[in-house]
C-alpha positions, 0 to 999 in steps of 0.5 A: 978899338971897341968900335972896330971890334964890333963893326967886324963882328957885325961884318962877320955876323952879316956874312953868316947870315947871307951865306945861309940864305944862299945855301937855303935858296941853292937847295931849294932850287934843287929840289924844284925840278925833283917835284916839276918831274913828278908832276910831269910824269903825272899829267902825261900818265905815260910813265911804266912805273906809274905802273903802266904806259896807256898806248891804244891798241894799235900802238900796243900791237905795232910793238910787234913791227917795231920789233921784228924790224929790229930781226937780225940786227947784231949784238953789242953790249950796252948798244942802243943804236941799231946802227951800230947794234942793240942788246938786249935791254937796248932793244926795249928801250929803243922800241918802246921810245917809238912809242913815246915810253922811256924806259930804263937801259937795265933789264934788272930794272925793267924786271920790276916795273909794271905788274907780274903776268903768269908765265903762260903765252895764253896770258900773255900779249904783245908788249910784255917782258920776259926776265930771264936771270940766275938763280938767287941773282938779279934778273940780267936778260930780257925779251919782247913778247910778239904774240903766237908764243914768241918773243924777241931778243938780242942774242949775245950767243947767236950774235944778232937780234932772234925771234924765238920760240918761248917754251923752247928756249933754253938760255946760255949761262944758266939763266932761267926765265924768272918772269913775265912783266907787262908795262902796257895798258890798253886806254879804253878812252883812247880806243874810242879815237882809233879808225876801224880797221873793217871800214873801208878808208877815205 
């Protein structure tokens, strides 16, 4: 009787033990991705949050063609395909990822990345975010910055992508233009590589 008693409770003492061990091993390789990701994102020095995505000057400046591409494309809520149409995060996101840069499909996370630029287009450079929100509340509309004082956007309003010229613009709902964020930086050793434009091609 004894015997048997002890050889459940070495059974059950075994169990204890092996289901731990599983446990441990299971959340252990939960995490691993978690720490593989943040490495990746280091190595490739691409990510926005980082805080900014390295692209040359050419890359930077075909934001513009990317986007204006994009000019009469119609709005639709939380659209990411032109095809079927884009708002106005889903119009950053889809441009951007041309350029290998993933980026959120939120404009109130998109409002927090990178580094805050004045609001003034003489500051200002193709690539950079306009945020647009309420007062007191989140930050619920963005544009793309394309030079000569203009920007880019998917308009729930006009129902279609517009260009529009940026200290005119006066936003349906109440919004105000709460920013300016730039989540592009130049890489000086990247230009070293790029053609120049002057000389004639081969």
């Amino acid at each position: 009787m004894l015997r048997s008693r002890l050889t459940l409770l070495a059974g059950a003492m075994l169990f204890v033990v092996a289901n731990t061990a599983a446990a441990q091993q299971k959340a252990s390789t939960r995490k691993a991705p978690k720490k593989g990701a943040v490495k990746a994102v280091v190595e490739r020095e691409a990510n926005p949050a980082g805080p900014f995505a390295r692209l040359t000057s050419l890359q930077r400046d075909s934001i513009i063609d990317h986007t204006r591409n994009l000019l009469g494309i119609r709005y639709k809520w939380a659209g990411l395909n032109p095809a079927k149409g884009l708002d106005c995060s889903g119009i950053v996101k889809y441009v951007f990822a041309k350029l290998g840069v993933e980026l959120p499909h939120r404009a109130a996370e998109l409002a927090k990345m990178g580094d805050p630029i004045t609001k003034d287009t003489a500051a200002m450079v193709p690539g950079d975010l306009l945020v647009f929100g309420k007062p007191g509340k989140r930050i619920s509309h963005v544009g793309i910055y394309v030079g000569d004082g203009k920007m880019i956007q998917a308009s729930s309003s006009a129902h279609h992508v517009v260009e529009t010229e940026v200290m005119k613009y006066r936003p349906a709902g109440g919004l105000q233009w709460k920013g300016v964020r730039r989540i592009v930086a130049i890489d000086s050793t990247m230009m070293q590589n790029e053609p120049d434009p002057t000389q004639p091609k081969h």
